[in-house]
GUDO-734135 format. One record per residue (C-alpha): residue in three letters; x, y, z. Coordinates in steps of 0.001 Angstrom, whole numbers, padded with zeros to 6 digits, always signed. Example, Ala and Ser with C-alpha at 12.3 -4.5 7.8 and 13.67 -1.06 7.14 Angstrom:
! residues 2
Ala+012300-004500+007800;Ser+013670-001060+007140;
//
This chain:
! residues 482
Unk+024173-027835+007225;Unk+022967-025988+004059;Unk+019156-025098+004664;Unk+016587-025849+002524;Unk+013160-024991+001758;Unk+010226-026815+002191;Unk+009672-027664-001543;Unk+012978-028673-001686;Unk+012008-031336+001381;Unk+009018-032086-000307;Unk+011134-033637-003744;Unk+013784-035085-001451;Unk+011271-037168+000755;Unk+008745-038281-002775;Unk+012404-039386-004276;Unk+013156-041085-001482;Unk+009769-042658-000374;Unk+009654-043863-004205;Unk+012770-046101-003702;Unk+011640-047195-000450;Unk+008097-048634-002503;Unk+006244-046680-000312;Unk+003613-043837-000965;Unk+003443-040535+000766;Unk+000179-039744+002803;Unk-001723-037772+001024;Unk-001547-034456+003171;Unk+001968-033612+002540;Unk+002008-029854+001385;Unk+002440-029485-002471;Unk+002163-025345-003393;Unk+004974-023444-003640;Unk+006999-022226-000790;Unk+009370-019291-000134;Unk+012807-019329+001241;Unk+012303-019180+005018;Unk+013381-021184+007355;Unk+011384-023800+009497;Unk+009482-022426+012502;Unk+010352-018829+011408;Unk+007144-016333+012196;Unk+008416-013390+010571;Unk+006575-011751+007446;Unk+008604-010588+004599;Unk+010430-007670+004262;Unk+008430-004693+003168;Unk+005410-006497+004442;Unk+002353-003597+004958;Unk+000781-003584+008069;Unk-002080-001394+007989;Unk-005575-000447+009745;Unk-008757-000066+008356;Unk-012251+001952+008342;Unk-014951+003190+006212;Unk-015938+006996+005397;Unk-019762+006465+007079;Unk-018784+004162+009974;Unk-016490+006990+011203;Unk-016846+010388+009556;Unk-020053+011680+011151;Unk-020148+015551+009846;Unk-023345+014233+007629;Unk-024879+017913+006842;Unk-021337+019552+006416;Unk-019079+020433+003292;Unk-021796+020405+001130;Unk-022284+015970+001297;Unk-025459+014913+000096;Unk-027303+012342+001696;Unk-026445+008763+001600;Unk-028702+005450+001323;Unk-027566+004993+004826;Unk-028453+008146+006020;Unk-032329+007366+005030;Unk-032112+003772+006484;Unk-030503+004693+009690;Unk-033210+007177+009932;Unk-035887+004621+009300;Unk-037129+003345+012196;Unk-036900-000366+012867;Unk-033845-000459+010797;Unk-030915-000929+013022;Unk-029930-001146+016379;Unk-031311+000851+018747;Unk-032190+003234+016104;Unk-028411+004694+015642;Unk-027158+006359+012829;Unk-024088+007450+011273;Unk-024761+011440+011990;Unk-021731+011567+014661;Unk-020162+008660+014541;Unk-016686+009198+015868;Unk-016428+012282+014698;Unk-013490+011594+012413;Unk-014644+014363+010329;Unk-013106+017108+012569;Unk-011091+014538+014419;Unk-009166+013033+011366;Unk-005712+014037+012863;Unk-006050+013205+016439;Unk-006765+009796+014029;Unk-003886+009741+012165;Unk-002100+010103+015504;Unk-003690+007015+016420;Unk-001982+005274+013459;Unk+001210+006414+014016;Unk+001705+005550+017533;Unk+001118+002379+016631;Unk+003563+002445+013451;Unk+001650+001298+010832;Unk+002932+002429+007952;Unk-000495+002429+005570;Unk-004007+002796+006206;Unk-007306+001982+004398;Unk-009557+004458+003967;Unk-012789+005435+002222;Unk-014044+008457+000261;Unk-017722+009069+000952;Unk-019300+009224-002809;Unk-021892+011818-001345;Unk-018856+014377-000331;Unk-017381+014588-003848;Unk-020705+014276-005800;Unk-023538+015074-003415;Unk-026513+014397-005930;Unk-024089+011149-007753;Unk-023939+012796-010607;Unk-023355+016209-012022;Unk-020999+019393-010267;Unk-018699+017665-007569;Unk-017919+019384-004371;Unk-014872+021515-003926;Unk-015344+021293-000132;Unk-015726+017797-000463;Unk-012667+016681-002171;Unk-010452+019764-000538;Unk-011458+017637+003471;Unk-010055+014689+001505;Unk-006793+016553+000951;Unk-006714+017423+004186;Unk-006683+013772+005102;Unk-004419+012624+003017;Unk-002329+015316+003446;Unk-001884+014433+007100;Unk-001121+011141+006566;Unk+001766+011806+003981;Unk+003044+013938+006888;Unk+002987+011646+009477;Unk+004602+008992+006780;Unk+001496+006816+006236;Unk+000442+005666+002789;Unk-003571+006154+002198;Unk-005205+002647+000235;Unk-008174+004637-000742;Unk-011230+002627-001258;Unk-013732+004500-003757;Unk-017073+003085-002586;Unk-017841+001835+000919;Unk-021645+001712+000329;Unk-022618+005156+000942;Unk-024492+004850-002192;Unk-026133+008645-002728;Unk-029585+008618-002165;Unk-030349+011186-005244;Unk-029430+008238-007459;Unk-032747+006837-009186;Unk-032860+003272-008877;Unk-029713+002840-006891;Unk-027589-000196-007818;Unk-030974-001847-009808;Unk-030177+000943-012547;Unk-027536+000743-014791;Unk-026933+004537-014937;Unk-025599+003820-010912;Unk-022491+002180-012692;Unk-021806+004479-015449;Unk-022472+007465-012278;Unk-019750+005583-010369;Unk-017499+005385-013002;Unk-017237+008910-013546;Unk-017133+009363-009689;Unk-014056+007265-009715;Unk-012321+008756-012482;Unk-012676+012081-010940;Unk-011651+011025-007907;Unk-008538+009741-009400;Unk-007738+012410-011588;Unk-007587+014646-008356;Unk-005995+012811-005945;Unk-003385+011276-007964;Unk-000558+013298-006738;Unk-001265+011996-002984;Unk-003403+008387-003687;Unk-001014+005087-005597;Unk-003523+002894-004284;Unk-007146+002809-005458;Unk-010005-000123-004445;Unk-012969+000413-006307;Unk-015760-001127-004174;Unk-016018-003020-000672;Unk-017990-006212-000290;Unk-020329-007212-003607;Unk-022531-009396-001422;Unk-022878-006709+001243;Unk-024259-003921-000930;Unk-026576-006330-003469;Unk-027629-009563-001603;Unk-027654-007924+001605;Unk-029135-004748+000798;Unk-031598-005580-002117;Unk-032466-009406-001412;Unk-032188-009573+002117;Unk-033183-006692+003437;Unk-030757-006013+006022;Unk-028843-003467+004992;Unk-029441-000095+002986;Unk-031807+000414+001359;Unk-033438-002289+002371;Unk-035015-003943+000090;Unk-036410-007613-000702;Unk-036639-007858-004909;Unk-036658-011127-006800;Unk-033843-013116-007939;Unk-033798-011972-011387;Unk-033600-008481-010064;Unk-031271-009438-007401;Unk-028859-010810-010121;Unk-029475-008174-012334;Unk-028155-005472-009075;Unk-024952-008021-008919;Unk-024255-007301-012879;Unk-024897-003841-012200;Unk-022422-003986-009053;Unk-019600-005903-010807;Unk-019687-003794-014000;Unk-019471-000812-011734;Unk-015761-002287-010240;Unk-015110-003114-013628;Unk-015895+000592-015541;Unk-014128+002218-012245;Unk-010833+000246-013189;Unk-010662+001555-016616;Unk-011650+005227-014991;Unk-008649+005221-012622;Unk-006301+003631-015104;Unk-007125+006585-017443;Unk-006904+009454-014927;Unk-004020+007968-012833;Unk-002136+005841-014568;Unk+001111+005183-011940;Unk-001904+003841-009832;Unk-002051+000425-008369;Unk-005573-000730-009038;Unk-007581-003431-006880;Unk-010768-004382-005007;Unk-011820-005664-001258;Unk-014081-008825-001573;Unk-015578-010571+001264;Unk-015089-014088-000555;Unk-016617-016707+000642;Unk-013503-018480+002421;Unk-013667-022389+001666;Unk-011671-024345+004341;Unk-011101-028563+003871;Unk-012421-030367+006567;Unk-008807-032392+006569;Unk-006124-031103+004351;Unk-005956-034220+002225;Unk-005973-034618-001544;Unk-009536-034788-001660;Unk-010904-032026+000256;Unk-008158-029415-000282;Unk-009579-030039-004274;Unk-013183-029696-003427;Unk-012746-026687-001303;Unk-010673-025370-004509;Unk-013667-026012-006558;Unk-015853-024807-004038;Unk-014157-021294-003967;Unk-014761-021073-007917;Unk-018150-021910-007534;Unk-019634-020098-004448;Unk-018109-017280-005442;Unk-019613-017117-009045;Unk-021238-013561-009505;Unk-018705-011890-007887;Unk-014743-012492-007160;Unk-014961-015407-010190;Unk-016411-013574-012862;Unk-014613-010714-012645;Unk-011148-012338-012257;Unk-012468-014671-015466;Unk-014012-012169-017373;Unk-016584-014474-017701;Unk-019762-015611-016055;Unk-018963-019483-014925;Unk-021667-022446-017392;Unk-022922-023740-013545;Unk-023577-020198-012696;Unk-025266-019099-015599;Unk-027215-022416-016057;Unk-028331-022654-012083;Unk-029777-019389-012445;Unk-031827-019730-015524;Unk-034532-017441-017031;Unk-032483-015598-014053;Unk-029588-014973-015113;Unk-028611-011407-015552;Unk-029063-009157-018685;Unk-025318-008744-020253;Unk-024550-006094-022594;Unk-021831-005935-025267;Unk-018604-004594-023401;Unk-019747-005475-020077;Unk-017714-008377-019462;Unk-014379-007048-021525;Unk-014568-004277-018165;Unk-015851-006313-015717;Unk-012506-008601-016374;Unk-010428-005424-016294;Unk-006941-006648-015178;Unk-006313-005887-011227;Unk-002656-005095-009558;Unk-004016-006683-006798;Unk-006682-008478-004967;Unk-007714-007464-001403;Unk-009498-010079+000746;Unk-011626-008949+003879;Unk-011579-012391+006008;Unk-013538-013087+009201;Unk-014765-016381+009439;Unk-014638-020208+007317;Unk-017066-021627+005203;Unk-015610-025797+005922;Unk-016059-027981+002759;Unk-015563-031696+002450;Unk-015299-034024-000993;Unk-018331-035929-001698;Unk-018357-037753-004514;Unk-020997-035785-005807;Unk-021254-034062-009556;Unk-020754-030921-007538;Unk-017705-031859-005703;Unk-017883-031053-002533;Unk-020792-030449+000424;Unk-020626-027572+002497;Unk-020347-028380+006756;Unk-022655-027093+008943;Unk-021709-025506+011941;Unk-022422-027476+015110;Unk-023857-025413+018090;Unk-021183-025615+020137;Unk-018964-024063+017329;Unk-017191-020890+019305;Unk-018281-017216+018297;Unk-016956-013946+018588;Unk-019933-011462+020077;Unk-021176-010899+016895;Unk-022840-014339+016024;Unk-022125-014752+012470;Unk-018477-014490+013701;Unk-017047-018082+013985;Unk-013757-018620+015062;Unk-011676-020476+012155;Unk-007865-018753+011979;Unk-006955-021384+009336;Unk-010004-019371+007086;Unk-006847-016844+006175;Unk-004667-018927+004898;Unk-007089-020749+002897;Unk-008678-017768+001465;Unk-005346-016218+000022;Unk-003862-020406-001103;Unk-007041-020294-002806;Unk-007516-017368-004615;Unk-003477-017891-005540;Unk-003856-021642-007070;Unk-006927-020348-008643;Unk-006600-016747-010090;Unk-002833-016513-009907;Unk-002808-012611-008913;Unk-000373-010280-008622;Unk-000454-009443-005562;Unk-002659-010510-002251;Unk-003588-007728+000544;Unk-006120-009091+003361;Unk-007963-005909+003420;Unk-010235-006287+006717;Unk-009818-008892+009200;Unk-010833-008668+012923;Unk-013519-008796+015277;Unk-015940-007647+017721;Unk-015861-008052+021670;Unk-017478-007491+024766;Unk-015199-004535+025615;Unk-015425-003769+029477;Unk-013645-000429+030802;Unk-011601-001311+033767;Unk-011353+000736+036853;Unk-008046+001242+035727;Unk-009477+002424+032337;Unk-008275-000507+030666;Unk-009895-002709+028106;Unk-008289-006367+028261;Unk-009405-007437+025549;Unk-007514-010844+025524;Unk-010059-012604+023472;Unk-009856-010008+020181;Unk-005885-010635+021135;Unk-006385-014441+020778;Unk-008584-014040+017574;Unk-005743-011704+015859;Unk-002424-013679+017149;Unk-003934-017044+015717;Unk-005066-015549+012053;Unk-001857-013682+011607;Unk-000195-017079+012106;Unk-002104-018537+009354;Unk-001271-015270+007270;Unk+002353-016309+008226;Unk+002127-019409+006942;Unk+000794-018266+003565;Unk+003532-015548+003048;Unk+005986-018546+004192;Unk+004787-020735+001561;Unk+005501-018642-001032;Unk+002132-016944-001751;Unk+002184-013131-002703;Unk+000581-011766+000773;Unk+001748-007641+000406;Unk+000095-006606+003407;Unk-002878-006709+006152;Unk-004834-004237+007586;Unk-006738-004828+010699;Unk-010081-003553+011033;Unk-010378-001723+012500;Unk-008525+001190+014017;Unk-011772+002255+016346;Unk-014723+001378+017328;Unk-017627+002570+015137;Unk-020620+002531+014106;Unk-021514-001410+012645;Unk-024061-000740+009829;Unk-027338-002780+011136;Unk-025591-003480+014427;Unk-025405+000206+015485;Unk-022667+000745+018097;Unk-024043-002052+019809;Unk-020845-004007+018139;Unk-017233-002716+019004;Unk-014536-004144+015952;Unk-011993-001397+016872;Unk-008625-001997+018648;Unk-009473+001520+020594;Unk-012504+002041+022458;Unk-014340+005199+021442;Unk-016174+006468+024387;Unk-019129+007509+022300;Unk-020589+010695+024869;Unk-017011+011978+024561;Unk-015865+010729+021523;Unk-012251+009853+023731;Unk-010144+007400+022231;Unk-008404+005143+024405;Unk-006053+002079+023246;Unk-006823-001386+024144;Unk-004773-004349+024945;Unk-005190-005097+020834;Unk-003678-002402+020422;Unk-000462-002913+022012;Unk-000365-006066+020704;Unk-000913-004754+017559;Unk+001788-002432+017774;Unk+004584-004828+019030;Unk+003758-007372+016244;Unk+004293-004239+013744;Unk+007617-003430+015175;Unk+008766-006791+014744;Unk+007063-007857+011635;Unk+006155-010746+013013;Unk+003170-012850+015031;Unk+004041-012171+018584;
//
């Protein structure tokens, strides 16, 4: 019998149900769908499997090659201001350890990896004369990884903001700064970089670092100045793109946004609709706007008096077209219809909702496929990468100098099903990368937190696979959820 895809089902069954007088339930599936078969839990071909990590979470190496010092270099010192009082000085080292890294990679065949460049390396005051010995350890890197058949995704700002900058993100200048940082950047590492992201996370390094508090620099402004960092951030992404476009033009251009993930209650009409709607909207200052070129009416008019300050030309490069869209997904946000102008309400969690160890890690697998179906029906992109996804976990060294780490295992198998099912259903999924390849050190949370898929041994800096890991590696080799 002649196979046939889902969509095809999908007409054959409403045709039919229609002469039967009957009506379909409402949850039937109704986006597009590719051409594999039923119950298949392969990934495409060509399908990038990756790993992930960030220049300050691993690099250590702080006072060599000339870096200047970063925001998070002067919070970390701060006392009070994370964990234990740990800092990024060491780290894991990867700094003089980048190839016995890159090793790490290919033993477990991935065949990309996500990097940052530490802003503070190439231009240690932000601005002004970049540093040879910056950019040439950068070569270094990448050069290793072209040997060992890897393909660097190099993400341009991973919040390691430099601390000569006046103002930081509140001052405009920080975007124009970055702009030239990134066009640099590009311009020199086009021969060895065809993937650029401009920035990680919008609500990490604005609301979290200049409302909340919580992360660097640490600060606790008003909303009007809050909003006016976000502008500031956005327009940064959006100057960056026309930068690398300029300098490397073969380039393929994106970002990695933590969006808020919007998951229906019960896939039904209703709620699959309001957590559409709720995507647009919760996501306003960042991932919408800059996908619209446009700041969204309910946006603009819930903020008021405010709303940020919007000069001519900010919003033509804000909207800057993008090759693709990279998604870091953790954890859902559930949504249900309500009848409501709005649209939708948004679920609390109950308490006995299951956590990873950090706890604003919920356990939702579906959250993946809903945050790439959404973005798709919504924005339409190009091209989908999940650029972080993964977890933290009580990791416990065996006598046998094993971690069995069966629950980070559990977490990984179930949200690369959901992935699955997106790339099976037609949406344009290009790749994943897990984060992250090591443990390191978690921003706020020290190394108190361990997200890597090998333990790092952090008096000896000894790297030693987990179970995730070999997981990990036989999923790769068969391109598939195993």
């Amino acid at each position: 019998m002649k196979e046939i895809t889902r969509r095809q089902f999908g007409k054959v069954a409403a045709a039919s149900a229609a002469l039967a007088g009957i009506s379909l339930p409402e949850f039937l599936p109704h986006s597009s769908f590719a051409q594999q078969p039923a119950g298949s839990r392969q990934f495409p071909p060509g399908f990038v499997w990756g790993c992930a990590t960030a220049a300050y979470q691993i690099e250590g190496g702080v006072h060599e090659g000339g870096r200047g010092a970063s925001v998070w270099d002067v919070f970390s010192h701060t006392p009070g201001k994370t964990y234990n009082g740990d800092t990024g000085d060491v780290a894991d080292d990867s700094y003089h350890l980048y190839k016995e890294d890159v090793r790490l990679l290919k033993n477990l065949g991935v065949r990309a990896y996500r990097m940052s460049i530490a802003w503070p390396r190439i231009f240690p005051q932000g601005t002004g004369q970049p540093s040879s010995a910056g950019l040439d350890y950068y070569k270094r890197v990448l050069d290793e990884l072209q040997q060992n058949g890897i393909t660097p995704y190099v993400t341009l700002f991973h919040w390691d903001l430099p601390a000569a900058l006046p103002g930081g993100w509140q001052s405009r200048s920080t975007a124009l700064a970055f702009a030239d940082y990134a066009g640099y950047v590009a311009r020199q590492l086009s021969d060895r970089v065809r993937h650029f992201m401009t920035t990680n996370e919008f609500a990490c390094f604005t609301d979290l670092s200049y409302q909340v508090g919580q992360f660097a620099p640490g600060l606790k402004l008003p909303a009007a100045e809050v909003n006016q960092v976000r502008h500031h951030g956005i327009l940064a992404h959006g100057l960056a793109v026309q930068a690398i476009r300029a300098n490397a033009p073969a380039a393929e251009v994106g970002l990695a946004e933590n969006a808020r993930v919007c998951v229906p209650v019960i896939e039904d009409r209703a709620n699959v609709e309001a957590a559409r709607r709720a995507t647009r909207e919760e996501n306003a200052p960042f991932l919408t706007t800059l996908l619209e070129g446009a700041y969204p009416e309910t946006y603009l008019q819930r903020e008021g008096a405010n709303a940020p300050h919007v000069e001519p030309g900010d919003m033509k490069a804000i909207g800057s077209p993008l090759d693709f869209v990279g998604l870091n997904v953790y954890t859902p946000t559930y949504v249900r219809a309500d009848g409501s102008q709005r649209g939708y309400a948004i679920e609390p969690y109950p308490a006995s909702y299951p956590k990873m160890a950090s706890p604003w890690l919920y356990i939702g697998p579906e959250c993946i496929y809903w945050a790439v179906r959404n973005v798709c029906e919504i924005w339409n992109p190009r091209a989908v990468y999940i650029t972080e996804n993964g977890c933290s976990s009580t990791d416990v060294v065996t006598r046998a100098g094993r971690i069995e780490d069966t629950d980070r295992v559990m977490y990984l198998r179930n949200h690369l099903a959901n992935l699955q099912r997106a790339a099976a259903e037609g949406f344009p999924v290009k790749g994943y990368f897990l984060w992250s390849l090591m443990d390191n050190f978690e921003w706020a949370d020290g190394y108190s937190k361990r997200f890597g898929i090998h333990y790092v041994d952090y008096k000896t800096l000894k790297r030693t696979p987990k179970l995730s890991a070999e997981w990990y590696r036989e999923a790769i080799a068969r391109n598939a959820v195993v």
